[in-house]
C-alpha positions as CSV (number, residue, x, y, z in Angstrom):
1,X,115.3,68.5,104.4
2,X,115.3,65.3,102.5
3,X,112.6,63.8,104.7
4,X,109.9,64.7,107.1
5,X,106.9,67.0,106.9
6,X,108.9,69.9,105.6
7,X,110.4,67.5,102.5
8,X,108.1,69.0,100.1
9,X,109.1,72.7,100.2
10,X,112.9,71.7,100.0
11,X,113.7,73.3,96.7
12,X,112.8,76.4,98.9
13,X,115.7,76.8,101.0
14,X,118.5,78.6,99.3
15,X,122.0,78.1,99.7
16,X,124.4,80.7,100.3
17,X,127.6,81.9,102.2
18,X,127.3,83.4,105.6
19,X,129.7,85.7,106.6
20,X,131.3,85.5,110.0
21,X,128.8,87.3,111.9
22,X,126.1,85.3,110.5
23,X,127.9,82.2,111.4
24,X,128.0,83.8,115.1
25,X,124.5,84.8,115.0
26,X,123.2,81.6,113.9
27,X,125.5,79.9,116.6
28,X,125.2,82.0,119.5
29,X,122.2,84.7,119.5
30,X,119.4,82.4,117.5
31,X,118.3,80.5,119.7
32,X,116.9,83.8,121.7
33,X,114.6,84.4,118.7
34,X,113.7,81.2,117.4
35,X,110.8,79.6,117.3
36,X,110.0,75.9,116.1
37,X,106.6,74.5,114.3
38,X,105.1,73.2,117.8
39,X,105.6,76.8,119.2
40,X,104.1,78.5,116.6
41,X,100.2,78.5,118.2
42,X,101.5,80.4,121.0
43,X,102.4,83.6,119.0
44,X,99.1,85.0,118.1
45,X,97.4,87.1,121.1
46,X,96.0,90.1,122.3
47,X,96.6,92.6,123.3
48,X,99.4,92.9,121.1
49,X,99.2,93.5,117.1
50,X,100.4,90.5,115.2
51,X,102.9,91.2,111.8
52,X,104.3,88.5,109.9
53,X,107.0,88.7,106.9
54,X,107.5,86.2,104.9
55,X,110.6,85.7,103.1
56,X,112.8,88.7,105.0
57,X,116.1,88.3,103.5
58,X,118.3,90.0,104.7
59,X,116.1,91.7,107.7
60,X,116.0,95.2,107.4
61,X,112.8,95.7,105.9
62,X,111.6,93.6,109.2
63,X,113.8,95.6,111.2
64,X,112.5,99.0,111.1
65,X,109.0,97.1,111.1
66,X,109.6,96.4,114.3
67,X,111.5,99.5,115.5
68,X,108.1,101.7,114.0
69,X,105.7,99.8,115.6
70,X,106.9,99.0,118.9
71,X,103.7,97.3,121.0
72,X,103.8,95.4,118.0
73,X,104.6,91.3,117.9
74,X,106.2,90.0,114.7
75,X,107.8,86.8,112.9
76,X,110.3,86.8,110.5
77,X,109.8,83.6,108.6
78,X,112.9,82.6,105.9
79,X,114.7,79.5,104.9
80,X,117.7,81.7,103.8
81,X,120.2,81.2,106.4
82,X,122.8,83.8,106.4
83,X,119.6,86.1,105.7
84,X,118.5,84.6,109.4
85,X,121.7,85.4,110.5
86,X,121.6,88.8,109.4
87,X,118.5,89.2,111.0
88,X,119.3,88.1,114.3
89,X,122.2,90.7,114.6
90,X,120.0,93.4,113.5
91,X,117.9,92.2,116.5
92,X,120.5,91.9,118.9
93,X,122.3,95.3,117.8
94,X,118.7,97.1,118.0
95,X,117.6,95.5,120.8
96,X,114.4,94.5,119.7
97,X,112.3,91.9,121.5
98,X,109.4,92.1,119.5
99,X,110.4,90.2,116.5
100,X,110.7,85.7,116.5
101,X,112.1,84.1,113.5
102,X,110.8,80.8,112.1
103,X,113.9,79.1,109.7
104,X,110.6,76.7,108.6
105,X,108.6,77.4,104.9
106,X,105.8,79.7,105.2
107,X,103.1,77.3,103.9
108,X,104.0,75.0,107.3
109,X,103.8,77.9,109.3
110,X,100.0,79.1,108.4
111,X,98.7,75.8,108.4
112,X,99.5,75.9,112.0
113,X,98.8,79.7,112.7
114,X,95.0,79.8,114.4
115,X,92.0,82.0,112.8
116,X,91.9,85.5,113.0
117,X,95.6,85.6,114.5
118,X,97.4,88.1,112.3
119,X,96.9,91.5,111.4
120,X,99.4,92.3,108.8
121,X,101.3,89.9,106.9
122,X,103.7,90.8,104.2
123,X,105.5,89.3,101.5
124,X,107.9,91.4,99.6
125,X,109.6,89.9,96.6
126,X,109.7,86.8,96.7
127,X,111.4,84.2,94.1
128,X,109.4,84.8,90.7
129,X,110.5,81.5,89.7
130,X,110.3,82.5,85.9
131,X,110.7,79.2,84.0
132,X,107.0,77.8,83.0
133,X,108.3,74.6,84.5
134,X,108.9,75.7,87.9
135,X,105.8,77.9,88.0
136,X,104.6,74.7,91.0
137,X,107.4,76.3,92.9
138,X,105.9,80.1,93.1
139,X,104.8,80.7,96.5
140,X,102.0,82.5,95.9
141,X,99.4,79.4,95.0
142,X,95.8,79.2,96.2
143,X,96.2,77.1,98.8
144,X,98.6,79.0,100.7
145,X,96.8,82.4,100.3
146,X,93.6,80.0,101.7
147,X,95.6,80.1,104.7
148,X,96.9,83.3,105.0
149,X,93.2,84.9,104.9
150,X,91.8,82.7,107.0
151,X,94.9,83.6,109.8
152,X,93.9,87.7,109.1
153,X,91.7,89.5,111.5
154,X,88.8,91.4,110.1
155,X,90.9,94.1,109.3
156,X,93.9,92.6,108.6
157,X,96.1,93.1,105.5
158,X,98.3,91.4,103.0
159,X,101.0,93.1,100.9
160,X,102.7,91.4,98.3
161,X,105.5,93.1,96.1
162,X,107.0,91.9,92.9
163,X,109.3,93.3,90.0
164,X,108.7,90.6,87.8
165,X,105.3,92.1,85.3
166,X,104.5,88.4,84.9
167,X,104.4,87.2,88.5
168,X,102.3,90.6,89.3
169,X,99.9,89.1,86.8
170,X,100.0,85.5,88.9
171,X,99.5,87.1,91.6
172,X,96.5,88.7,91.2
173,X,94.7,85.9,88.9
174,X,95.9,83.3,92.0
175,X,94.2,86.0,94.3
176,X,91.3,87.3,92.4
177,X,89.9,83.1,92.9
178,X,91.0,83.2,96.9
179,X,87.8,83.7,99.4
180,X,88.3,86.2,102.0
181,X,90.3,88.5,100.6
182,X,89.4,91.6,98.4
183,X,92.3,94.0,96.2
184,X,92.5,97.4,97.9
185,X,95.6,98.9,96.3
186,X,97.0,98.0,92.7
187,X,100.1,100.2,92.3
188,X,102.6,99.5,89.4
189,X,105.2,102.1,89.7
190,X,108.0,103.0,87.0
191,X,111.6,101.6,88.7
192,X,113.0,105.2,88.6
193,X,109.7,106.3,91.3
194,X,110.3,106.1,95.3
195,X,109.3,103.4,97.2
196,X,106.0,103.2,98.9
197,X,107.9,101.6,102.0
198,X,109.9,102.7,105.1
199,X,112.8,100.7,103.8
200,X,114.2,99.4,100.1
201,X,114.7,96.0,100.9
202,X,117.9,95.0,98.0
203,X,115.5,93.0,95.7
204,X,113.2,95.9,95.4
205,X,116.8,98.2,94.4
206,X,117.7,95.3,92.3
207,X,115.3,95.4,90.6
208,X,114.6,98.9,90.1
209,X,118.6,98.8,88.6
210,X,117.4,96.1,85.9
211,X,114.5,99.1,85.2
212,X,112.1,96.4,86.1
213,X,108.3,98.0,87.0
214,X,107.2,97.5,90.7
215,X,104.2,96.1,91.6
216,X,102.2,96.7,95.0
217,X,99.1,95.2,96.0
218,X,97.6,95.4,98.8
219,X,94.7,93.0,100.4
220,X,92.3,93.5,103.0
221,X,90.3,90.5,104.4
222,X,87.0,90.7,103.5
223,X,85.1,89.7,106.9
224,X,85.3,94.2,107.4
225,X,85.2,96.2,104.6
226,X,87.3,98.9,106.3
227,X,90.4,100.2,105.0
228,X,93.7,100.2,107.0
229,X,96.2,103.2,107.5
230,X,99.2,100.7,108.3
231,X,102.2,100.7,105.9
């Protein structure tokens, strides 16, 4: 990623060591799910709901996602490639064909995602980037919520999770100055309380084993000022 349009979000993709049945995903099951930046304005559609996680790791929060909500479409987006790999054997051991994976950074992928496309997107976790000096690097910044609400349907949602207190308070200050997008659910929850999802994806545990507090906020776009009942 030293070049190209994606060269800017490089310090994003994390390195790590896939295990064999990563490797064998990524080399002989991936293709099957993938999907590339051209591709990407064909996902959205009806009649089929539209979910979208961004930064999955290792899948299994996406996973029973998909198995819940089964007329459902959704796209994994991650740079973290054993956590693709991971992913894509989930997929293939569950059989799921609801669920595409984008190995491209999320801001790339909603500037190409149409208006009005998705009806849930959520981002759970992701890298708090802690150091003042690398705050730049947080992906939660105005511009890319722009284009996540403009992507939402009237009624669609956006859940972001942190354990980090001082990201939960980024998050909603970045927020709180986004059009189209209005704070439904403020949760911070002690890190010896349940979860409020299906699954406890590893950060949300690690965390909650560092006695970090758990933030949950949930989003609704603004164009409807109805509530939703998905979780």
């Amino acid at each position: 990623m030293s070049s190209g349009p994606f060269s800017k979000y490089s310090y994003v993709r994390r390195r790590g060591r896939a295990t064999a049945g990563q490797l064998r995903a990524l080399e002989q099951e991936f293709e099957r799910y993938a999907v590339t930046l051209d591709e990407i304005q064909s996902m959205p559609g009806s009649p089929a709901s539209f979910g979208i996680e961004v930064g999955f790791g290792m899948g299994d929060a996406l996973t029973q996602w998909a198995k819940l909500l089964p007329t459902w479409r959704f796209l994994g987006i991650d740079l973290y490639r054993p956590g693709v790999g991971s992913l894509v054997n989930k997929l293939v051991t569950h059989e799921l064909a609801n669920v595409r994976v984008a190995n491209l950074p999320a801001q790339e992928v909603f500037s190409q995602l149409t208006n009005d496309s998705v009806d849930e997107v959520r981002i759970l976790f992701p890298d708090p980037w802690p150091k003042k000096k690398h705050a730049k690097r947080r992906l939660i910044q105005t511009e890319f919520v722009s284009d996540v609400a403009r992507c939402l349907t009237t009624s669609g949602v956006l859940r972001i999770a942190t354990d980090w207190d001082p990201y939960g308070e980024w998050i909603r200050e970045v927020i709180a100055g986004v059009e189209g997008l209005t704070l439904v659910e403020d949760r911070v929850r002690e890190s010896e309380d349940s979860s409020v999802r299906e699954t406890t994806t590893k950060f949300e545990q690690r965390g909650q084993s560092l006695g970090h507090r758990i933030h949950d906020l949930c989003y609704q776009s603004s164009k409807n000022s109805a509530t939703t009942e998905s979780k």
